[in-house]
N, C-alpha and C positions, 0 to 999 in steps of 0.2 A: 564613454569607454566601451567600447567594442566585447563580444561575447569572448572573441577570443584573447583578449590581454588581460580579460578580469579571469579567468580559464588560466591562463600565464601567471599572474599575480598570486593567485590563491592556490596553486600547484607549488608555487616558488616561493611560499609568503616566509619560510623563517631565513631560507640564506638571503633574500630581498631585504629584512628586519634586519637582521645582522649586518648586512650590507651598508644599510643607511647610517647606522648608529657606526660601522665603523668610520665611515667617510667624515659623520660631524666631528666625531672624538677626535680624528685627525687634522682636521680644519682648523677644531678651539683648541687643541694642543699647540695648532702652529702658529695661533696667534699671541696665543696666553703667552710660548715661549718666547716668542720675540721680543714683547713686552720684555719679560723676566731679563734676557739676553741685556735690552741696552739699557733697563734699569740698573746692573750691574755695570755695566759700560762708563754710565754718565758716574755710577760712585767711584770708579774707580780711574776718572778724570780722561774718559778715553772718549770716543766717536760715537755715537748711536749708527744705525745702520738700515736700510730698507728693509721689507718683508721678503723679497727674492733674494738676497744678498743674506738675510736668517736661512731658508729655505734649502739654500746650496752650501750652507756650513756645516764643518764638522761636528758643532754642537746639536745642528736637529738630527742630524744622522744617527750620530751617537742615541741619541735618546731616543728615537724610534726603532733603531736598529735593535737594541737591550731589550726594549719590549718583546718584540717577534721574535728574535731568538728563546729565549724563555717559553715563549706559550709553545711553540713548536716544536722545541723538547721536552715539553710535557704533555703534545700529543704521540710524539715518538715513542718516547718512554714510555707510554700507556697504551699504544698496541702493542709494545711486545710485550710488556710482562705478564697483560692478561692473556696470554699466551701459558703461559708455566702458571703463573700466582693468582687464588682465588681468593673472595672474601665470603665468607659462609654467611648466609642472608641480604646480601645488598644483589640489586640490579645491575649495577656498573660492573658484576663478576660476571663469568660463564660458569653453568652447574659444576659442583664438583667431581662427578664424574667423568669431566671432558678435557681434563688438563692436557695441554699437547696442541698440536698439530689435527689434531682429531683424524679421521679418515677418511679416506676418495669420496666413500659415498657419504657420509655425515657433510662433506665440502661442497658436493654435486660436480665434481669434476673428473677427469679423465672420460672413466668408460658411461659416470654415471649423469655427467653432465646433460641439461636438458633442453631443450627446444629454444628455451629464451634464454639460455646461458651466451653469457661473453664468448666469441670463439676462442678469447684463450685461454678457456679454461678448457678444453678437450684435450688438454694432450702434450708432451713433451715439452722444451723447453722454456717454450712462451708462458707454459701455464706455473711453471717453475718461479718464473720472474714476478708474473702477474700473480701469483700464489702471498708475494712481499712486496708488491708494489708501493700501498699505504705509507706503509712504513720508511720505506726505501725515499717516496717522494717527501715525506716530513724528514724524515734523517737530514735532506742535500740540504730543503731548506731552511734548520736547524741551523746548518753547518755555512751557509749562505751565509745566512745574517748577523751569527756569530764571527764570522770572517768582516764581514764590515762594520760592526760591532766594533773589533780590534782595531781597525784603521781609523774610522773615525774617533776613536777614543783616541786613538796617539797621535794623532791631528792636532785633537779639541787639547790634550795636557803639554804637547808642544808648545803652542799657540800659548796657554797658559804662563808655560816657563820663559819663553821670549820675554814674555809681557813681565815678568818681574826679572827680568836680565840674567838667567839663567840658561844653560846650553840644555840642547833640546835632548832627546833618549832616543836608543835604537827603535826600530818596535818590536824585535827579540824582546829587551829591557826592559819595555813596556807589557809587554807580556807576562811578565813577574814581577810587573808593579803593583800595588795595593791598590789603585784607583779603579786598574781593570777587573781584576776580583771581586772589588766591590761594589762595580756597578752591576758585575755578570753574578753574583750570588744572591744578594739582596733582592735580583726577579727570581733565581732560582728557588728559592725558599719558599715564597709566597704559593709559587706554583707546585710544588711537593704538598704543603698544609692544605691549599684547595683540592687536592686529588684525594689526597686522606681524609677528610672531612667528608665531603661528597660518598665516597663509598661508604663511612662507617656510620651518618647522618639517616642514609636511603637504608638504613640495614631499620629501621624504628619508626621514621618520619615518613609522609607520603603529602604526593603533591598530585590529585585527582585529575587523571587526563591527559600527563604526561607520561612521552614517554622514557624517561628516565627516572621515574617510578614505578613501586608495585605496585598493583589495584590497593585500592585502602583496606579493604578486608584480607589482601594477602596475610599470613601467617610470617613474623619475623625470619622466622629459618630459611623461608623460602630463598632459594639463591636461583639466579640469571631469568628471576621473570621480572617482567615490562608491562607499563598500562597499555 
C-alpha cells in the first residue's frame, strides 16, 4: 500500500469504517431477508423466489426505505433544534450562551469570513442558503425515503391483500393505514430515545478520546466541550 492511500485511509478512517459496516449490514440484511421472504412464501403454500427478484421487491424496499428515513430525521431534527434548545452539561449541546443563530462573526461569514472559508460564505444569498444547507440536504433525504417508504409499503400490503383475496387500497388509504404508522413510528421512537440518552448519558459518563465526549476530568456542568 502506497504512502498516499495509507495517507487516504487514515484521513478517511471513520466514514471508510462506517462505510464498510454499512455495505455488510446491507448485504446480510438482504440475504437474511430473502431467506425470511420465501420461508413465509413456502408456509403459506406459495413460490420461493431468486435473490434479484427479493432485491427489486416492495418488501426489501420497504424495509430499507423505514430505516433511512428514521435515521435521517433524526439527523434533521438534531441540527435544527440544537439551534434554539441546549442541554446544560452534555457535549452534543452548544454553550448556553449561544442559542440562536449566533452572529456573522461568531459564524466567520460575510465580512468576517477567512481566507480558507467556503466562498459562500462571504456574502449574500449563496451564503443564506449555505447558512441551511445541512439541514436542508437531510430534510429532502428525509422526505426521499419516506416517500418510498409509502410506496413500497402500499406495494408490499397490496401484494399482501391479493394474496388472501382481498381488493387492494389507495395509497391515500394507505397512508392512514396502521401498517404505515407502524412501520414509520416504531423506527421513529428508537431514534428520539437514542438522541435523549446520548445527550443526558455524556452529561456524567465519558468516553477518553472521543470526540463526542468531555475530557474525563471535564466538570459535569461543563456544556458544548469535546475531547
Amino acid at each position: 500500500m502506497g504512502r498516499a492511500v495509507r495517507t487516504f485511509v487514515r484521513e478517511n478512517s471513520l466514514s471508510l469504517f462506517f462505510g464498510m459496516l454499512f455495505a455488510a449490514s446491507l448485504v446480510g440484511q438482504a440475504f437474511a431477508g430473502w431467506h425470511q421472504f420465501n420461508a413465509d412464501q413456502v408456509a403459506e403454500g406459495l413460490g420461493s423466489i431468486g435473490l434479484g427478484s427479493y432485491l427489486t421487491s416492495a418488501d426489501f424496499a420497504v424495509d430499507v426505505a423505514e430505516n433511512w428515513q428514521s435515521e435521517f430525521l433524526q439527523f434533521w431534527l438534531y441540527l435544527t433544534a440544537t439551534v434554539w434548545l441546549v442541554q446544560r452539561g452534555s457535549p452534543e449541546s452548544k454553550e448556553l450562551d449561544k442559542v440562536g443563530r449566533e452572529s456573522d462573526e461568531d459564524q466567520l461569514v460575510g465580512e468576517y469570513a477567512q481566507d480558507d472559508s467556503p466562498s459562500w460564505a462571504r456574502g449574500g444569498w449563496r451564503t443564506r442558503v449555505y447558512s441551511s444547507s445541512l439541514a436542508m440536504v437531510m430534510g429532502v433525504i428525509f422526505l426521499a425515503s419516506w416517500s418510498v417508504q409509502s410506496v413500497a409499503g402500499w406495494a408490499s400490503y397490496n401484494q399482501t391483500r391479493l394474496e388472501r383475496m382481498q381488493d387492494p387500497v389507495s395509497w391515500g388509504s394507505y397512508l392512514l393505514n396502521a401498517d404505515f404508522w407502524n412501520r414509520t413510528l416504531q423506527n421513529w421512537q428508537s431514534e428520539f430515545l437514542a438522541i435523549a440518552t446520548m445527550a443526558v448519558l455524556a452529561i456524567y459518563l465519558r468516553q477518553r478520546g472521543s470526540s463526542q465526549s468531555k475530557p474525563v476530568g471535564e466538570a459535569h456542568a461543563a456544556t458544548g466541550v469535546d475531547g
